[in-house]
ZAVEXTI-588585 format. One record per residue (C-alpha): x, y, z; residue number from 1; residue in one letter. Coordinates in steps of 0.001 Angstrom, whole numbers, plus 500000, padded with zeros to 6 digits. Example, Ala and Ser with C-alpha at 12.3 -4.5 7.8 and 13.67 -1.06 7.14 Angstrom:
<sites>
+--------+--------+--------+-----+---+
|     c1 |     c2 |     c3 |   k | r |
+--------+--------+--------+-----+---+
| 512300 | 495500 | 507800 |   1 | A |
| 513670 | 498940 | 507140 |   2 | S |
+--------+--------+--------+-----+---+
</sites>
This chain:
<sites>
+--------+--------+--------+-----+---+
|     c1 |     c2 |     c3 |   k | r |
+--------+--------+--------+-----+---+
| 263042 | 035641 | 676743 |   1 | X |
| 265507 | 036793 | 679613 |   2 | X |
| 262509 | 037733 | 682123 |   3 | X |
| 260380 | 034739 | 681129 |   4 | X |
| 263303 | 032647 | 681991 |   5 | X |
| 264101 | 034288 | 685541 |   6 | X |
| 260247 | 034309 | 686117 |   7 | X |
| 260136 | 030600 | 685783 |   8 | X |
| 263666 | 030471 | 687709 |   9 | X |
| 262200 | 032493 | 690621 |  10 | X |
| 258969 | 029810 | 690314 |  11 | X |
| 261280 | 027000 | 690528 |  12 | X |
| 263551 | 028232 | 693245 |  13 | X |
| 260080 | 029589 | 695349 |  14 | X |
| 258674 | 025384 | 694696 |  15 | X |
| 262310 | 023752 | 695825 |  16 | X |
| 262358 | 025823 | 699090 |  17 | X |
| 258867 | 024850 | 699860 |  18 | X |
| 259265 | 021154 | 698914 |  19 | X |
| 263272 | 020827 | 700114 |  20 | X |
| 262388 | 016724 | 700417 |  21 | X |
| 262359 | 017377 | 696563 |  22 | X |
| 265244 | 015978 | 694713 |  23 | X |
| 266846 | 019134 | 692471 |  24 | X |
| 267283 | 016195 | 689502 |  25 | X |
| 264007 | 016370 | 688766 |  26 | X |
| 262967 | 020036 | 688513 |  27 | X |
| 262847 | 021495 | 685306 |  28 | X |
| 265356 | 024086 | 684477 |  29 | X |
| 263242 | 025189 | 681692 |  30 | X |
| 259674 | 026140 | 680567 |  31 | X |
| 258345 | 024863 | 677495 |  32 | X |
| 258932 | 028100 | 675960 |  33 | X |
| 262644 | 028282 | 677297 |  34 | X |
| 263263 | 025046 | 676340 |  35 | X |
| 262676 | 025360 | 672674 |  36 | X |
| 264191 | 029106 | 672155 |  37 | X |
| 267545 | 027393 | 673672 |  38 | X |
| 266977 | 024045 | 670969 |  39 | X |
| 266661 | 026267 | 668934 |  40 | X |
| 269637 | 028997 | 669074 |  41 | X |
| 271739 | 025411 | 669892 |  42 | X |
| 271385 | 023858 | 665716 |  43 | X |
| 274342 | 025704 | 664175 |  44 | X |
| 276238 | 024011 | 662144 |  45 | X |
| 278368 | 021644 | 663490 |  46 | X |
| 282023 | 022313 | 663148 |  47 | X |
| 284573 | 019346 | 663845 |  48 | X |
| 287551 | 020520 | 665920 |  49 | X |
| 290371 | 019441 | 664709 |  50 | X |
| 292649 | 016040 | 665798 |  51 | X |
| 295384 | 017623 | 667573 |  52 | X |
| 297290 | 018813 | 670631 |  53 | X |
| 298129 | 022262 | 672405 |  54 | X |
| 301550 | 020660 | 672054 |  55 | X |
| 301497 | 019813 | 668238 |  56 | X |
| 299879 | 023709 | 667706 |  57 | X |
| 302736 | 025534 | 669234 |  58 | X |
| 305252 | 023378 | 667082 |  59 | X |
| 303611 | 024127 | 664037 |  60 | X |
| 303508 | 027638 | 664745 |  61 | X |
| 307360 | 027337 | 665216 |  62 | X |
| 308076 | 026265 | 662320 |  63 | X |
| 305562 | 027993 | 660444 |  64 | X |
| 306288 | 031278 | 661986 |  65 | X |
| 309271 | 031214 | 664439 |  66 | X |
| 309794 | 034546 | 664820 |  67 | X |
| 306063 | 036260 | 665766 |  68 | X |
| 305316 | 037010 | 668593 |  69 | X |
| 303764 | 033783 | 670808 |  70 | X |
| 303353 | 035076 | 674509 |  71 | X |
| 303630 | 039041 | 676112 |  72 | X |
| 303658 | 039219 | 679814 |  73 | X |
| 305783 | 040624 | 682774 |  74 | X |
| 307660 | 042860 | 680647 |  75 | X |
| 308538 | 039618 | 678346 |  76 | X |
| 308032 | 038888 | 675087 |  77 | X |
| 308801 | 035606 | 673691 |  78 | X |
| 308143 | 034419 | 669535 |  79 | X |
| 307122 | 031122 | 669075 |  80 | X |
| 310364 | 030032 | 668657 |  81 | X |
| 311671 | 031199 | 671493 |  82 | X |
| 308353 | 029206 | 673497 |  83 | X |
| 309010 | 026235 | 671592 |  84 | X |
| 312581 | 026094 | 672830 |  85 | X |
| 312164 | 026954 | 676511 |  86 | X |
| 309294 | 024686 | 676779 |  87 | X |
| 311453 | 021862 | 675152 |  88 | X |
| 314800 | 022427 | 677324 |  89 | X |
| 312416 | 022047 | 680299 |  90 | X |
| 310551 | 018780 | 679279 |  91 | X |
| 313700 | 016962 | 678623 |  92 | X |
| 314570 | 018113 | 682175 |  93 | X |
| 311451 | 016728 | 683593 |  94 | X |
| 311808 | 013366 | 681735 |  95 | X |
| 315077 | 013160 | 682838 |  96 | X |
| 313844 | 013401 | 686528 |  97 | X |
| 311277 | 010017 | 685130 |  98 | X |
| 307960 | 012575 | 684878 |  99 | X |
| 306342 | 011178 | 681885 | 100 | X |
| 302739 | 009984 | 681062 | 101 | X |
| 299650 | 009666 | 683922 | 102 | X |
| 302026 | 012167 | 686114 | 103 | X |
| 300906 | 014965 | 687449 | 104 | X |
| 303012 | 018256 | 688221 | 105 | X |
| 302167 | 020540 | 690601 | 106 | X |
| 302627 | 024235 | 689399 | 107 | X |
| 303174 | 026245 | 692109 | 108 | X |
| 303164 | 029558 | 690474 | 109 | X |
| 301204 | 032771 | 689578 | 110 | X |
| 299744 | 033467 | 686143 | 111 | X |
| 302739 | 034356 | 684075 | 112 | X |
| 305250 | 034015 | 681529 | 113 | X |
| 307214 | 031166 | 683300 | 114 | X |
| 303916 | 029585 | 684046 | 115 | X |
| 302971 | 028735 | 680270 | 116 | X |
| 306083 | 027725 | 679337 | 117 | X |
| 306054 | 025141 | 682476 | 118 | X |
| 303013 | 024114 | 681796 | 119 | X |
| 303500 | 023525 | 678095 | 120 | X |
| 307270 | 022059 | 679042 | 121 | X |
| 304938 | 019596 | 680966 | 122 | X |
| 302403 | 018639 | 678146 | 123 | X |
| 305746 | 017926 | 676126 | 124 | X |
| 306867 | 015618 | 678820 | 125 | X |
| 303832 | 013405 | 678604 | 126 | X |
| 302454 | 014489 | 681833 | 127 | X |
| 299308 | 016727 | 683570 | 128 | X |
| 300136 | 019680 | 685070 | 129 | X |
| 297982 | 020993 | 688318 | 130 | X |
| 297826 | 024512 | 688453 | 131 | X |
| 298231 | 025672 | 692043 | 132 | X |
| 297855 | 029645 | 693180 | 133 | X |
| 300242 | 030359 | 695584 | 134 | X |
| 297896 | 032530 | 697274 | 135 | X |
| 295440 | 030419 | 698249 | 136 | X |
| 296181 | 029746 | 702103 | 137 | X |
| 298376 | 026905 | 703172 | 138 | X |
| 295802 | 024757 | 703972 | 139 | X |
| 294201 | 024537 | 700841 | 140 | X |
| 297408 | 024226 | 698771 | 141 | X |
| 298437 | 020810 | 701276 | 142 | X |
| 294803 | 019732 | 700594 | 143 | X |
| 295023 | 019472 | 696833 | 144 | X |
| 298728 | 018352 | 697186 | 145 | X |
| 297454 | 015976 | 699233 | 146 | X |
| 294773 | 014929 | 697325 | 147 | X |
| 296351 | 014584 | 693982 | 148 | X |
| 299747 | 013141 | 694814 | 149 | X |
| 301592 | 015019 | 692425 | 150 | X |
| 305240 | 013519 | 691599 | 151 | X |
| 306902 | 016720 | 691410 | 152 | X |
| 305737 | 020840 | 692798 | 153 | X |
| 307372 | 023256 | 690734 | 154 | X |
| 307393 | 026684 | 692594 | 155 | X |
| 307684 | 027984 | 695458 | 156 | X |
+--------+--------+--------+-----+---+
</sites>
């Protein structure tokens, strides 16, 4: 199935270069043969997810089970409890500075420890939370500052 779909793939990609007038909306991703093996693997059952939050998750799992272990990272490791509480102390902090619902804080900050519990401190305050790598050049990083108008940067 693999190779008959890259055949047709390289057929497609060989008739868009020769036709580049061609809008890509109309070309056909799949053969008929491709088409129907994907239908087909795609009619599992269907599994309702259920009606709740990343926020309303983590305080379950603090009650239910305050002590295991929630997050391991930079030579931390923090139970549910401990994440619940962090995360909490923060978003009062933030709502105390007004962030709150249809804000947006910028997170300045690497992949880490202090990054979750930020961004989930964030989610408790209401708000969206813009994940920004402090590696990318400066540039970039005033770009997407720029373009999203966050109300607060947390980092560096």
């Amino acid at each position: 199935l693999i190779e008959q779909m890259l055949g047709h793939y390289l057929h497609l990609l060989d008739g868009a270069l020769s036709e580049p007038q061609r809008r890509i909306a109309v070309l056909d991703l799949f053969d008929a043969g491709g088409r129907a093996a994907v239908l087909a693997q795609s009619h599992g059952e269907l599994v309702a997810a259920p009606a709740t939050t990343l926020v309303a998750l983590l305080e379950t799992a603090a009650a239910a089970t305050p002590d295991a272990t929630a997050l391991i990272g930079d030579d931390t490791r923090l139970s549910y409890n401990d994440l619940h509480r962090r995360a909490n102390r923060l978003a009062r902090w933030l709502i105390g500075k007004g962030i709150g619902t249809e804000d947006i804080v910028g997170l300045r900050m690497t992949t880490s420890v202090e990054f979750v519990v930020v961004a989930l401190a964030v989610l408790k305050a209401g708000a969206a939370y813009l994940p920004i790598d402090p590696a990318h050049p400066d540039d970039r990083i005033e770009y997407l500052i720029a373009d999203t108008d966050p109300r607060m940067v947390i980092g560096r």
